[in-house]
N, C-alpha and C positions, 0 to 999 in steps of 0.2 A: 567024715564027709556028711553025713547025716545029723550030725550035733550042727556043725556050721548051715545046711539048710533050715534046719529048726530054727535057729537062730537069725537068720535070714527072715522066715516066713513071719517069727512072731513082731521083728522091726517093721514090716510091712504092717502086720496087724496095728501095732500100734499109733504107728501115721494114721493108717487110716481112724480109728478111734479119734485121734488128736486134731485132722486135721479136714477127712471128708467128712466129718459126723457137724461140724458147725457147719459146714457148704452148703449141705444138706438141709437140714434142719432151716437157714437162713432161706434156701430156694423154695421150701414147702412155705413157709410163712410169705413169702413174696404171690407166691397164685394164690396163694389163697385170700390172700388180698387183707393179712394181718393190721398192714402199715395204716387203712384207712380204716379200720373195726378200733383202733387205739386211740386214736382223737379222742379229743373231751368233748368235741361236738358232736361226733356218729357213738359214740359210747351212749348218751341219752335215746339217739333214736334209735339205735340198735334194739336198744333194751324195750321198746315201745312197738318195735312191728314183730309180728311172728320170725320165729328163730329158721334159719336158716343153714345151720349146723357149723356155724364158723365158730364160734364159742368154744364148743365141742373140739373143733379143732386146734383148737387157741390151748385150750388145756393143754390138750396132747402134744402139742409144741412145747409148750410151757416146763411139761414132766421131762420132756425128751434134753431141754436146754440144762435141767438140774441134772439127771442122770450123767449131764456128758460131762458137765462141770465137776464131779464129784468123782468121775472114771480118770479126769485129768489133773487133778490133784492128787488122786491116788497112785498114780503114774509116774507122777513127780517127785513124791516121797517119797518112793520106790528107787528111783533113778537116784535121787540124793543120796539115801542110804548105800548103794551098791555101790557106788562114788566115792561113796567115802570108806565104804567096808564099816559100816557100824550097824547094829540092827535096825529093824525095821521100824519105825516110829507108830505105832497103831491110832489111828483114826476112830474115833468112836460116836461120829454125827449120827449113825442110827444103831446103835446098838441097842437090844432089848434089854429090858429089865434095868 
């Protein structure tokens, strides 16, 4: 009973990962008014009046869109592998050294 809620809870976890984390991430960049900071015409004047902290947030979007990108790829090679019953395929885009 308890192995199939586990199992339960972490399907849930991973939707959410896969699927409210872009919703998200696409809602914050909408107030915050990303869509009109990326023109090539408000890029010049952006960069010309004192900052306003959207940049800043732009980044932070920015990390947030790689992180998800790279949670769901990993997610996927995972789900492959378990699929298929082969090992795990290791990933090594940021490995040290």
């Amino acid at each position: 009973m308890i192995r199939r809620l586990r199992g339960a809870l972490a399907a849930v976890a991973l939707l959410l990962i896969v699927v409210a984390a872009p919703v998200a991430l696409s809602f914050a960049g909408q107030q915050v008014g990303l869509d009109e900071l990326l023109r090539w015409s408000e890029v010049g004047a952006s960069l010309s009046r004192p900052d306003d902290g959207r940049w800043a947030v732009g980044f932070l979007l920015f990390v947030g869109w790689v992180a998800w990108l790279y949670l769901t790829v990993s997610i996927g090679v995972e789900l492959i592998a378990q699929w298929r019953r082969r090992p795990l395929l290791r990933l090594s885009f940021f490995k040290p050294g």
